[in-house]
Backbone as ProteinMPNN parsed JSONL, in Angstrom:
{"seq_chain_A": "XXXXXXXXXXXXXXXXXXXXXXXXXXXXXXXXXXXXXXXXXXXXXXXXXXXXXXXXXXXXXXXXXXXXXXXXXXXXXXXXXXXXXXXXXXXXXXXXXXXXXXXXXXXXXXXXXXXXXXXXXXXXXXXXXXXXXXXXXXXXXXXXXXXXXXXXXXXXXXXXXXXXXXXXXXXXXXXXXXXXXXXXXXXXXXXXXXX", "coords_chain_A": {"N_chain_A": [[15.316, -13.018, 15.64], [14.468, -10.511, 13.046], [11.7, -9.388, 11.666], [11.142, -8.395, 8.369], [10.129, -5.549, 7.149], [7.209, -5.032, 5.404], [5.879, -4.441, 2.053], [4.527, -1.933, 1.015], [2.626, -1.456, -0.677], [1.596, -4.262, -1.381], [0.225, -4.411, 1.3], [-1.297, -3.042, 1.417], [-2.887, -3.663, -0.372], [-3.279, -6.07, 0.132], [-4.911, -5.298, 2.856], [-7.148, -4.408, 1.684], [-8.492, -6.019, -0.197], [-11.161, -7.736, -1.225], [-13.15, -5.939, -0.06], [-15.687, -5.107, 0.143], [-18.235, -3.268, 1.757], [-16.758, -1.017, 2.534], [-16.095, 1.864, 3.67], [-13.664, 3.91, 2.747], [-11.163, 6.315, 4.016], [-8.72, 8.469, 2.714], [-5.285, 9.357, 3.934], [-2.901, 12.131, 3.032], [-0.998, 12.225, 0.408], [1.221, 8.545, 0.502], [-0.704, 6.94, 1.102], [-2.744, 7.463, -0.19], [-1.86, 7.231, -3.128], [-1.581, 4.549, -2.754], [-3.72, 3.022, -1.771], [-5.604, 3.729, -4.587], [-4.075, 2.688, -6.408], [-4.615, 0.179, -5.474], [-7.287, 0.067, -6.473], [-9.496, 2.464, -7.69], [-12.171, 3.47, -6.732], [-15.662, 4.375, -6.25], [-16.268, 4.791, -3.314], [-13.92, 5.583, -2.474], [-12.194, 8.009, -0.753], [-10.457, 10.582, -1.201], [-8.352, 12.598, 0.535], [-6.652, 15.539, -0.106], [-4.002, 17.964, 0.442], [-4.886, 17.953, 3.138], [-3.165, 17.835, 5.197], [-3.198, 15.748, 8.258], [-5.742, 15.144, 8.87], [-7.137, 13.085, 8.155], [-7.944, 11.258, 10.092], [-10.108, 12.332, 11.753], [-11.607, 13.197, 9.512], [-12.964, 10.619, 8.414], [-13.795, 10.345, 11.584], [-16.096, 11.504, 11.192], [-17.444, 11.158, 8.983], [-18.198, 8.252, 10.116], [-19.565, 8.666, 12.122], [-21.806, 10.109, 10.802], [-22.797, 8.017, 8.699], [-23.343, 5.361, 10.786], [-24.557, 3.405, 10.141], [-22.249, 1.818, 8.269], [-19.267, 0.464, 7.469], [-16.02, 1.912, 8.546], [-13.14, 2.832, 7.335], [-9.964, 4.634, 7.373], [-6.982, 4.852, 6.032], [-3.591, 6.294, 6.588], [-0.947, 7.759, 7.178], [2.142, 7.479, 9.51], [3.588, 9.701, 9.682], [1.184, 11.932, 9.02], [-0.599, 10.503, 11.121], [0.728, 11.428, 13.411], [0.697, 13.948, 13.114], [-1.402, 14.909, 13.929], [-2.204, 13.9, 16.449], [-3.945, 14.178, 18.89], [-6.433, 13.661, 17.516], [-6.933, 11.514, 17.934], [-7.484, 11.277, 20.898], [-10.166, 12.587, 20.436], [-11.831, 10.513, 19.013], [-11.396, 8.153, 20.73], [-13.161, 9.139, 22.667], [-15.12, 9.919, 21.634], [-15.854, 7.434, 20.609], [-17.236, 5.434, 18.074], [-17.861, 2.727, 16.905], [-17.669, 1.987, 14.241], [-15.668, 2.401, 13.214], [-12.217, 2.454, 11.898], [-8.742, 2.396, 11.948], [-5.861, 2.573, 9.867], [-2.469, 2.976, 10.158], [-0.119, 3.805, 7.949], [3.334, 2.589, 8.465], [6.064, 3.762, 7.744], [7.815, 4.803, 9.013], [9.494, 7.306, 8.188], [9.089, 10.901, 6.862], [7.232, 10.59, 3.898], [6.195, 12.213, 2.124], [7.87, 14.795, 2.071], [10.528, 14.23, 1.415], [11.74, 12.184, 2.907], [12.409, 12.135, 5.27], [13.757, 11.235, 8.766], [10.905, 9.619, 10.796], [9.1, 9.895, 14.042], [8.286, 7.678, 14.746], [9.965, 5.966, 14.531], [11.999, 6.611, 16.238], [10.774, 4.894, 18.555], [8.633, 6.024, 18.977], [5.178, 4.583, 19.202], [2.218, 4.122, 18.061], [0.012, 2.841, 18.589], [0.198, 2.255, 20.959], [-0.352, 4.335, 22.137], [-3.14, 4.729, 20.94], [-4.228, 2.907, 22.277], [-4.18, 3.896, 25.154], [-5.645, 6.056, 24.83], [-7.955, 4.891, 25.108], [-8.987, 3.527, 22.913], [-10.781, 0.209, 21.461], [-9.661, -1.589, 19.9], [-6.131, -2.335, 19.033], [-3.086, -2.557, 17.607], [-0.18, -3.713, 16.518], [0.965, -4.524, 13.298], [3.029, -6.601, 11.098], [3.307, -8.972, 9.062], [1.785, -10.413, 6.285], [-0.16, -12.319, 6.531], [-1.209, -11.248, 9.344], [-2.086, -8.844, 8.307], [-3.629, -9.482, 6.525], [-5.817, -10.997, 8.011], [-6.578, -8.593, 9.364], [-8.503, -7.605, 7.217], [-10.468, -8.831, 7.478], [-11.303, -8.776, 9.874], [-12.278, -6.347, 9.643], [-15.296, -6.122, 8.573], [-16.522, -6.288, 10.169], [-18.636, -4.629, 13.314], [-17.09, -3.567, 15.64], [-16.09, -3.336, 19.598], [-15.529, -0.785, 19.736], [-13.742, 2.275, 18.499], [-11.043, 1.653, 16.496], [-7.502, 1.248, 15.82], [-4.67, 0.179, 14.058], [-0.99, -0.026, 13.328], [1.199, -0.509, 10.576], [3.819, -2.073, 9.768], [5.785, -0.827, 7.206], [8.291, -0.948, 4.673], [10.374, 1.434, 3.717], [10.092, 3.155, 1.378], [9.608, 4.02, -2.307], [7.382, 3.584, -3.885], [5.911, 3.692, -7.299], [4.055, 6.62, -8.119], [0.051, 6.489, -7.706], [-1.959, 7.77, -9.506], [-4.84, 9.655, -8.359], [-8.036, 11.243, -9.041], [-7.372, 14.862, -8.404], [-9.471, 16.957, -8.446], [-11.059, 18.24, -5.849], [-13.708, 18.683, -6.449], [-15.18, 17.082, -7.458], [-14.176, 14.664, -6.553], [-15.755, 14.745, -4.103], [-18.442, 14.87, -4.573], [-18.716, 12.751, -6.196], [-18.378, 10.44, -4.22], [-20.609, 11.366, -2.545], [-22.597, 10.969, -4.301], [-22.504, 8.08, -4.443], [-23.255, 7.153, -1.618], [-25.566, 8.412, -1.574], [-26.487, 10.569, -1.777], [-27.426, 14.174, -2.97], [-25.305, 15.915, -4.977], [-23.36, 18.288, -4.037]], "CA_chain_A": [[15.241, -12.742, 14.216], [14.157, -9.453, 12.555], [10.974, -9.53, 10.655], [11.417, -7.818, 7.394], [9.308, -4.736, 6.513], [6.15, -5.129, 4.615], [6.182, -3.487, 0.86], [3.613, -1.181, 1.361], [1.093, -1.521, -1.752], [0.943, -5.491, -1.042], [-0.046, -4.689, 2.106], [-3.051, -1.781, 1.364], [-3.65, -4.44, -1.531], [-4.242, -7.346, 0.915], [-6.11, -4.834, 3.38], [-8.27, -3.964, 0.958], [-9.358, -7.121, -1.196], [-12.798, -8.545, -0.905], [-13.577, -5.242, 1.234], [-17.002, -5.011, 0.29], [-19.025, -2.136, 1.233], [-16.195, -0.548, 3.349], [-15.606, 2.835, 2.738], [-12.243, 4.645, 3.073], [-10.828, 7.83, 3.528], [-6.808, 8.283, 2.717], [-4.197, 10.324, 3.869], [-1.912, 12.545, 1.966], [0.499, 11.454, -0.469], [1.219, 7.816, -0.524], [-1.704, 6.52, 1.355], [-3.382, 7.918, -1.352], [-1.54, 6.326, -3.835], [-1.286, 3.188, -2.332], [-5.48, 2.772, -1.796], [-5.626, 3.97, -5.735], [-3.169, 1.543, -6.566], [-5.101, -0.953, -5.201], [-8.786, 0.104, -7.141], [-10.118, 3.584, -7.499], [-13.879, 3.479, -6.364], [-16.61, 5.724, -5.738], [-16.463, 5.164, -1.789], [-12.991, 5.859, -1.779], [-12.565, 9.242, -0.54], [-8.722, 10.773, -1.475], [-7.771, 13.637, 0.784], [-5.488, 16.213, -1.035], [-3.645, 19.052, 1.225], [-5.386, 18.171, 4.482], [-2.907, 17.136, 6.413], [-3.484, 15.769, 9.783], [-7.053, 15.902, 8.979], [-7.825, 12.014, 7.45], [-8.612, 10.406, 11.064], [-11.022, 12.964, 12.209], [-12.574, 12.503, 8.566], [-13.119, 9.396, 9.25], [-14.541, 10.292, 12.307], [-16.903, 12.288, 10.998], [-18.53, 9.687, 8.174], [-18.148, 7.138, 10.881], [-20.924, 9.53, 13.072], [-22.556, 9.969, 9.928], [-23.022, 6.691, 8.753], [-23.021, 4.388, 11.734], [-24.677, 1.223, 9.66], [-21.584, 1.353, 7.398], [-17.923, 0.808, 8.096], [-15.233, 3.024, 7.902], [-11.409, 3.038, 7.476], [-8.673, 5.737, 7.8], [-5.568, 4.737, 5.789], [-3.127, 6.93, 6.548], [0.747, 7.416, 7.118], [2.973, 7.935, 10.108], [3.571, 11.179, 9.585], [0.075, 12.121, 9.366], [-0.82, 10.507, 12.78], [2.252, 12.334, 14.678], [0.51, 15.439, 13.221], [-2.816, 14.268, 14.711], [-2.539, 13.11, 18.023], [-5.284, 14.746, 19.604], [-7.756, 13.279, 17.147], [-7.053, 9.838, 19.038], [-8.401, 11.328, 22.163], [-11.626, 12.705, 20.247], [-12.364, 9.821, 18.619], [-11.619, 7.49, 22.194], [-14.149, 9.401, 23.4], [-16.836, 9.228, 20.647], [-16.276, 5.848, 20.772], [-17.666, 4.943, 17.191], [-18.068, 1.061, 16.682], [-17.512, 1.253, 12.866], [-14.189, 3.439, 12.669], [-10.847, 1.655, 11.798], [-7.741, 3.923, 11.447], [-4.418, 1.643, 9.351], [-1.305, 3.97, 10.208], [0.376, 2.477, 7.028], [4.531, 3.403, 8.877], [7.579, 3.335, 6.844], [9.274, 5.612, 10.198], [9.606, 8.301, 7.813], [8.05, 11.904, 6.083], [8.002, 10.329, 2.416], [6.202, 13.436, 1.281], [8.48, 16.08, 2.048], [12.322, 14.187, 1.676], [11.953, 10.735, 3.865], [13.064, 12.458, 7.139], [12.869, 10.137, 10.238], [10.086, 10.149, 11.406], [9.118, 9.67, 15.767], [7.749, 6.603, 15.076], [11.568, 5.146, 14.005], [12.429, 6.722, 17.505], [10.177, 4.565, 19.118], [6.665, 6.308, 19.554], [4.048, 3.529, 18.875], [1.117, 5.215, 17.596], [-1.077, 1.627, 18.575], [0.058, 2.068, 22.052], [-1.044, 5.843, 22.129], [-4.152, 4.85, 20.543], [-4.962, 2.033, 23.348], [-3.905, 4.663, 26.154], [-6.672, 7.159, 24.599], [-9.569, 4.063, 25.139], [-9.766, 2.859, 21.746], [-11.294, -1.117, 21.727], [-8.474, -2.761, 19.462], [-4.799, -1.564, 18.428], [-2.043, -3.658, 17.478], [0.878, -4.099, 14.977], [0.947, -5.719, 12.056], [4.356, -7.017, 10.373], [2.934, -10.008, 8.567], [0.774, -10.34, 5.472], [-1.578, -12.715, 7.416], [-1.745, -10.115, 9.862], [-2.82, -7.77, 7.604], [-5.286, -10.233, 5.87], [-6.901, -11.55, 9.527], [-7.771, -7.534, 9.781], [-8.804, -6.937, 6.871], [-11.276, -9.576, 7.779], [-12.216, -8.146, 11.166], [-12.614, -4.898, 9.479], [-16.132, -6.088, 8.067], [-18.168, -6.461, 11.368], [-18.656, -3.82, 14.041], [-16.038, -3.86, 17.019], [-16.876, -2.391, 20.903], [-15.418, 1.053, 19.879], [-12.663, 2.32, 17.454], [-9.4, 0.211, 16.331], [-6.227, 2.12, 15.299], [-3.326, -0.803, 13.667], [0.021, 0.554, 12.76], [1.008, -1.315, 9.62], [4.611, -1.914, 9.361], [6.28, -0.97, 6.019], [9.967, -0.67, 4.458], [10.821, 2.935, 3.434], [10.312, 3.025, -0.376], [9.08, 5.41, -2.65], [6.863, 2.801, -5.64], [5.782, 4.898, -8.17], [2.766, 7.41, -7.797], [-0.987, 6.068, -8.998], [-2.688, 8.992, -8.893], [-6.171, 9.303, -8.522], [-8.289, 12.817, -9.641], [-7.405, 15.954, -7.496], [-10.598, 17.711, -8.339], [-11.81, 17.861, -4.912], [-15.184, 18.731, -6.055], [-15.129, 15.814, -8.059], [-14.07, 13.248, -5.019], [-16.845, 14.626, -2.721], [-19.105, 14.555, -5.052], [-18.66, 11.092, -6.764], [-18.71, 10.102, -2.659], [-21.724, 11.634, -2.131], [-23.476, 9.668, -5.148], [-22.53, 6.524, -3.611], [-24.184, 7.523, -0.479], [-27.276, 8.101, -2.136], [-26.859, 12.463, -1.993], [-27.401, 14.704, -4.034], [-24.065, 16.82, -5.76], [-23.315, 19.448, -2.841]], "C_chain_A": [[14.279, -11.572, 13.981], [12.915, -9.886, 11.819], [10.931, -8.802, 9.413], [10.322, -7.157, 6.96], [8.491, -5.067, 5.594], [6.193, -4.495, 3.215], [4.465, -3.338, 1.012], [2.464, -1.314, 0.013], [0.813, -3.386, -1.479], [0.646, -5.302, 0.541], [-1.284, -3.999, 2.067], [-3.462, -2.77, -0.053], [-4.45, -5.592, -0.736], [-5.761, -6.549, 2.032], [-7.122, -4.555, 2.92], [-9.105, -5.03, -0.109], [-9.974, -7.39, -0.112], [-13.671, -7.543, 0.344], [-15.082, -5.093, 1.219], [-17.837, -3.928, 0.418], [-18.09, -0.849, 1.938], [-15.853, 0.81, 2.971], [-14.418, 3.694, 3.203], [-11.913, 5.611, 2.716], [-9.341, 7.473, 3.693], [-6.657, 9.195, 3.368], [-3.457, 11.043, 2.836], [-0.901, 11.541, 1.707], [0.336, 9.93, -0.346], [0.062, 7.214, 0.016], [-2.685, 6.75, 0.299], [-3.458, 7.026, -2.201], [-1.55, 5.401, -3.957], [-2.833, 2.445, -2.83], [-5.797, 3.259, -3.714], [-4.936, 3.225, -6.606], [-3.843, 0.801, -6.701], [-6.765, -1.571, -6.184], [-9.259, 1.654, -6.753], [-11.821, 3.04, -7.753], [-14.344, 4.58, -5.999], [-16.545, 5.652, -4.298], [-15.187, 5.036, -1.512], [-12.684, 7.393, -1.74], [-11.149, 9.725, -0.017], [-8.916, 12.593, -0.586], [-6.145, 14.799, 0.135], [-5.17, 17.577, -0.07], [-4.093, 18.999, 2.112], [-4.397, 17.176, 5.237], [-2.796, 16.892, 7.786], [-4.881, 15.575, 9.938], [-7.89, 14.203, 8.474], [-8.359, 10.956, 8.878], [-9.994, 11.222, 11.613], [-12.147, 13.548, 10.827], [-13.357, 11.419, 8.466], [-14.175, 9.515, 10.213], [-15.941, 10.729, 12.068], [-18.013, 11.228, 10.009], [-18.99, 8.95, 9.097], [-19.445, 7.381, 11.728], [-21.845, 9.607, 12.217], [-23.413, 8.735, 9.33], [-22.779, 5.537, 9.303], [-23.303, 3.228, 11.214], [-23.509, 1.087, 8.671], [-20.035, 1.148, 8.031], [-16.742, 1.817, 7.425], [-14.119, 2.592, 8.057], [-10.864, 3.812, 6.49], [-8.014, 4.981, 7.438], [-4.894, 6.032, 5.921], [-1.557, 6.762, 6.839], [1.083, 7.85, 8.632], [2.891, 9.333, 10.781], [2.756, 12.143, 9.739], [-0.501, 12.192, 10.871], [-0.147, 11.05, 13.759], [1.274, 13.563, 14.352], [-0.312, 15.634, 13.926], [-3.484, 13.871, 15.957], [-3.639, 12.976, 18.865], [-5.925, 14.041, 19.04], [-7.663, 11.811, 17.667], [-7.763, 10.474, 20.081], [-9.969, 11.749, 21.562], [-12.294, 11.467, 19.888], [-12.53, 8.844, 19.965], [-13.007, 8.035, 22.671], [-15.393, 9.799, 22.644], [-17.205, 7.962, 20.602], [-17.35, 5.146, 19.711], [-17.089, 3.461, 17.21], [-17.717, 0.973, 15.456], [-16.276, 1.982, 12.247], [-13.06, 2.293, 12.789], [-10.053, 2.439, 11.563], [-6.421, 2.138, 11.209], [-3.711, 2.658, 9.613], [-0.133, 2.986, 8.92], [2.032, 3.917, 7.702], [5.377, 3.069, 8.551], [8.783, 4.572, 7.943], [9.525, 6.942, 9.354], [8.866, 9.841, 7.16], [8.253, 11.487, 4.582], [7.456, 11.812, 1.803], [6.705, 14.666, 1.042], [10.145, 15.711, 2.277], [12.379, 13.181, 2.488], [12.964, 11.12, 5.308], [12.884, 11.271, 8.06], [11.558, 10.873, 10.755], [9.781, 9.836, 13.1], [8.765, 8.198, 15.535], [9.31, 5.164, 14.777], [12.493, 5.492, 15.417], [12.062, 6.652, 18.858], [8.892, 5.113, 19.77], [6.092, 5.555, 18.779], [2.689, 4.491, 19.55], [-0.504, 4.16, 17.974], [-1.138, 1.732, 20.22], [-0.642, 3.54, 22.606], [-2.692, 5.506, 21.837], [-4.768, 3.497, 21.815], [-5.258, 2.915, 25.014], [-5.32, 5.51, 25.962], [-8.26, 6.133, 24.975], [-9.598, 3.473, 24.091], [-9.729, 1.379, 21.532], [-10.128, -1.703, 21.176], [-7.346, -1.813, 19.141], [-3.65, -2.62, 18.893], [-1.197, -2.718, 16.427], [1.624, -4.597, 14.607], [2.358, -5.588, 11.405], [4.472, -7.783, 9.524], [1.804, -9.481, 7.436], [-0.554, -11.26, 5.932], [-2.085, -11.893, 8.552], [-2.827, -9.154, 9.596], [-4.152, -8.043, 7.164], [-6.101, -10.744, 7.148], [-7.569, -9.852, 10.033], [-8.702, -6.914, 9.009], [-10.384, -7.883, 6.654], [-12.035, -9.271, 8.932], [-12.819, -7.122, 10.975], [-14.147, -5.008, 9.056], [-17.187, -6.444, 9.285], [-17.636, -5.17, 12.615], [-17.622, -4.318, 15.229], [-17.059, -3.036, 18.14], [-16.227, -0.857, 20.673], [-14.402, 1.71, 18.432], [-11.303, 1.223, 17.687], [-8.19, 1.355, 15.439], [-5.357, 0.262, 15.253], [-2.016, 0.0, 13.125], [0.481, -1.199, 11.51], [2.128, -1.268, 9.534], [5.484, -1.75, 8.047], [7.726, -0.802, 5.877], [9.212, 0.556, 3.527], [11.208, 3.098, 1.993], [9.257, 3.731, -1.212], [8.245, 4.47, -3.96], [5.94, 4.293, -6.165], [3.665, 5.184, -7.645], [1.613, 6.733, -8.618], [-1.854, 7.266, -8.119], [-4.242, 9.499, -9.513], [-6.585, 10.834, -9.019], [-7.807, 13.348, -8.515], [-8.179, 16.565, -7.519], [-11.002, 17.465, -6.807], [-13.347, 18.396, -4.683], [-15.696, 17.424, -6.438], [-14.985, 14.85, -7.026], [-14.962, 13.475, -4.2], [-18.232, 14.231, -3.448], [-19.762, 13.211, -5.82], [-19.079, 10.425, -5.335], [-19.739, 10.278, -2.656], [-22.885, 11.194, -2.318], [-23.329, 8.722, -4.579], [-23.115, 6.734, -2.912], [-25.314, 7.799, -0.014], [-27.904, 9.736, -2.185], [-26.843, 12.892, -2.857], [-25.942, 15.248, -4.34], [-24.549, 17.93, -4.798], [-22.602, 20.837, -3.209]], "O_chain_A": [[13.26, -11.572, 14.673], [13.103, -10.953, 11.235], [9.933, -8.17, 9.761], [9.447, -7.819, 6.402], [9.11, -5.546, 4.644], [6.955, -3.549, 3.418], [3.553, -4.162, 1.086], [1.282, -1.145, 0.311], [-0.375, -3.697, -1.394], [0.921, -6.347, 1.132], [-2.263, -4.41, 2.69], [-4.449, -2.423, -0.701], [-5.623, -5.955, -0.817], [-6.944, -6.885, 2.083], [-8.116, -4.414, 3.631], [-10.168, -4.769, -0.672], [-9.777, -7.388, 1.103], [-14.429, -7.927, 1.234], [-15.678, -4.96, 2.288], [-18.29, -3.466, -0.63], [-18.602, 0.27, 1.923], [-15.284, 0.938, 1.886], [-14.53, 4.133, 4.348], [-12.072, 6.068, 1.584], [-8.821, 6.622, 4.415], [-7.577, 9.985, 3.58], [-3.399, 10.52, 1.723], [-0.302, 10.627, 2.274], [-0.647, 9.562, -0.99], [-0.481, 6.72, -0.972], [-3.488, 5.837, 0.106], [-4.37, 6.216, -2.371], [-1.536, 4.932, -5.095], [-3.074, 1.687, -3.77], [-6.809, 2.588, -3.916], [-5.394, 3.192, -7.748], [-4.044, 0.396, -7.845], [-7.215, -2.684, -6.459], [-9.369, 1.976, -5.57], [-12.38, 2.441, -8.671], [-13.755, 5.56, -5.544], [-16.851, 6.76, -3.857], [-14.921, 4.464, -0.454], [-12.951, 8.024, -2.762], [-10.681, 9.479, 1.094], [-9.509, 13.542, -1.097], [-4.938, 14.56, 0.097], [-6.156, 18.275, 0.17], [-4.019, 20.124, 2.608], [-4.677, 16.085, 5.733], [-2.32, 17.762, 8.515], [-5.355, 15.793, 11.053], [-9.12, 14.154, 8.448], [-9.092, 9.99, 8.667], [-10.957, 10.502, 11.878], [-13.203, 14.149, 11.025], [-14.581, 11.549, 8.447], [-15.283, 9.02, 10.007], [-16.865, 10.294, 12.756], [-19.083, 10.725, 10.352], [-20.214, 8.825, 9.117], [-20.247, 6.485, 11.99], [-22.933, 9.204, 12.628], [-24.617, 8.607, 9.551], [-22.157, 4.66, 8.703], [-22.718, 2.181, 11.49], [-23.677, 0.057, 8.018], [-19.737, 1.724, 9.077], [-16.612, 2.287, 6.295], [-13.966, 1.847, 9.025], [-11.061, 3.818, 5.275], [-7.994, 4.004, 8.186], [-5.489, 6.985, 5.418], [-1.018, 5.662, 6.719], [0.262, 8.645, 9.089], [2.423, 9.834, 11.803], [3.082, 13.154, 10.361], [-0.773, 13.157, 11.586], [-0.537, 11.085, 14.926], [1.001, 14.255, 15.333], [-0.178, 16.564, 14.721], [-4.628, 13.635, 16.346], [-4.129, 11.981, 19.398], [-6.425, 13.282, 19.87], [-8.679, 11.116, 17.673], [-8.93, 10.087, 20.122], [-10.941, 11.285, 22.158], [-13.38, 11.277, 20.436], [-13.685, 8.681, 20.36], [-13.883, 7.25, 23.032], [-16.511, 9.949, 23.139], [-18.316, 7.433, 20.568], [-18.227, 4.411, 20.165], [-15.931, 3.19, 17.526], [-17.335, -0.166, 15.187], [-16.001, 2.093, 11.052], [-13.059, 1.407, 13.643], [-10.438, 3.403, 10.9], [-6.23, 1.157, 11.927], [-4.338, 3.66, 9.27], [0.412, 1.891, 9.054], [2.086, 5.143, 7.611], [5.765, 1.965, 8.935], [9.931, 4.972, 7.75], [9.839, 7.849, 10.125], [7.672, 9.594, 6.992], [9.246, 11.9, 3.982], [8.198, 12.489, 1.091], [6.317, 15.48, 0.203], [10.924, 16.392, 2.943], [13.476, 13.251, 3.041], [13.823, 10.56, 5.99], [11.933, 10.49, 8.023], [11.259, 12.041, 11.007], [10.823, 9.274, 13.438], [9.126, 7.493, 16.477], [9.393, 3.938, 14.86], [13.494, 4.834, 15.7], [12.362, 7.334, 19.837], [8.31, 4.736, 20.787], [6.348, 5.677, 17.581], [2.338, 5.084, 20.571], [-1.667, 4.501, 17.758], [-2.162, 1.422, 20.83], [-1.451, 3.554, 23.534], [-3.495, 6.08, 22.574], [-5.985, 3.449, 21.997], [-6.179, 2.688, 25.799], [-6.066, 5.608, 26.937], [-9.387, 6.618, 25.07], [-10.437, 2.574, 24.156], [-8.566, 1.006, 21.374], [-9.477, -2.391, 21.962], [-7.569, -0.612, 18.99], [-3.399, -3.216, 19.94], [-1.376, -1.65, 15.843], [2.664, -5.075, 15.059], [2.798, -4.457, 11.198], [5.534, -7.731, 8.903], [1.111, -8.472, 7.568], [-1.723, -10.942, 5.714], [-3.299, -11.82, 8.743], [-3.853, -8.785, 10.168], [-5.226, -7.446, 7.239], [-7.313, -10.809, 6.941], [-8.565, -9.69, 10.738], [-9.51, -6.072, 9.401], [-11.229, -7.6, 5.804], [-13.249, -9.464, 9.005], [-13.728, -6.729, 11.707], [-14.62, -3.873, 9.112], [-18.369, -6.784, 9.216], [-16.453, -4.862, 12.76], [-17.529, -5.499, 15.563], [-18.119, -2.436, 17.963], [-16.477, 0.082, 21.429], [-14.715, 1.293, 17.317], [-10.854, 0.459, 18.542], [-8.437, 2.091, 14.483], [-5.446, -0.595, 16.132], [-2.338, 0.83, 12.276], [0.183, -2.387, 11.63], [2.309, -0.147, 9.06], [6.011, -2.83, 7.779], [8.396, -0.528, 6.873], [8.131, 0.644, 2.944], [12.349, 3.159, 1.533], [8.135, 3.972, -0.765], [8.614, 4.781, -5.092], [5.549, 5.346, -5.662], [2.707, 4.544, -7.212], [1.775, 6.4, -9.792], [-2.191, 7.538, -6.967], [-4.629, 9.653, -10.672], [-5.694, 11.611, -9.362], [-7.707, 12.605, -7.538], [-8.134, 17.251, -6.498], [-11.302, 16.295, -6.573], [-14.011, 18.545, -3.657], [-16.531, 16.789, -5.793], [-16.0, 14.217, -6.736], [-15.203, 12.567, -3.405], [-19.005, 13.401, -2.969], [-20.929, 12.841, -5.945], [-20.17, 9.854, -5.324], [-20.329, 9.206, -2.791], [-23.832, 10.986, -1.559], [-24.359, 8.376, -3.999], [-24.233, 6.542, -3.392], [-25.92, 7.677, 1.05], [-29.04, 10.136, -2.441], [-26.324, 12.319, -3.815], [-25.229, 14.682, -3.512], [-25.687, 18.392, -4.713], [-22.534, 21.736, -2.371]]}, "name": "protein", "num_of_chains": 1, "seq": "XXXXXXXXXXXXXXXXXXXXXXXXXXXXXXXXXXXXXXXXXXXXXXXXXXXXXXXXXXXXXXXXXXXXXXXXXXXXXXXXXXXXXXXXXXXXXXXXXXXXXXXXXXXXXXXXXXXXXXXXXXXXXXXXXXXXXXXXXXXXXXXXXXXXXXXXXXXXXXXXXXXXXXXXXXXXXXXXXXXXXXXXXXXXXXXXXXX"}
């Protein structure tokens, strides 16, 4: 028996209740949407035109602020662009990085092309190959909710999950695009000054 695709905002809704002090960077497009969907906050931190660029964001806070945790939502599509930043991060080997690959198999932001991961590249098994401590994937909403429970204590290194979704376009919640505005609101949380 088939398990039936996840609908992608109850699943970045369950990952994300009761997250606490966790702070997250998106991906383009719907990762975006999805995490904005769910609660726009000051420590959520919306990438706009960087794509390829939201795991090795990530990485970068994650080095920055080692007493806090971090998670990388991002898409599919994204991580195919990305690959490499699995091997940097393997080998930084941050304890408080989490990367969600939220994968509906396709490019939704440019026409729902297939994407590699619908022609069998597993982006969890790539990310275990590179060193990184946990990587799975999730198909289940207890799945989702048992990580978004692990996500609040330190692991032995990074964790990449691919998040299975069905291929559906729910409508856009769209957070600011100022991106002086999103670093800056970030930065307050963090306890900086306006950069």
């Amino acid at each position: 028996m088939v398990t039936p695709l996840l609908e992608r905002r109850a699943a970045v809704a369950a990952l994300l209740k009761d997250r606490g002090d966790l702070l997250v960077v998106t991906g383009l497009g719907s990762p975006t949407y999805d995490v904005h969907a769910a609660g726009d906050r000051d420590d959520n931190y919306y990438l706009w035109g960087a794509m390829g660029g939201a795991a090795l964001v990530g990485l970068g806070l994650a080095l920055a602020q080692p007493q806090r945790q971090v998670l990388v939502i991002t898409g599919d599509g994204e991580q195919l662009m990305a690959l490499g930043a699995l091997a940097t991060i393997a080998v930084k080997r941050p304890r408080n990085l989490a990367l969600a690959v939220i994968d509906n198999q396709h490019y939704g932001e440019t026409g729902m092309q297939a994407s590699h991961t619908g022609s069998g590249i597993d982006l969890a098994a790539i990310a275990s190959a590179c060193g990184f401590a946990a990587s799975g994937v999730l198909r289940t909403l207890p799945e989702v909710e048992a990580l978004a429970q692990a996500l609040r204590s330190t692991a032995e290194g990074p964790r990449l999950h691919v998040i299975k979704v069905a291929a559906d376009s729910p409508p856009r919640s769209m957070p600011a695009r100022d991106a002086v505005f999103i670093k800056n609101r970030f930065r307050a949380h963090l306890g900086f000054a306006a950069g």
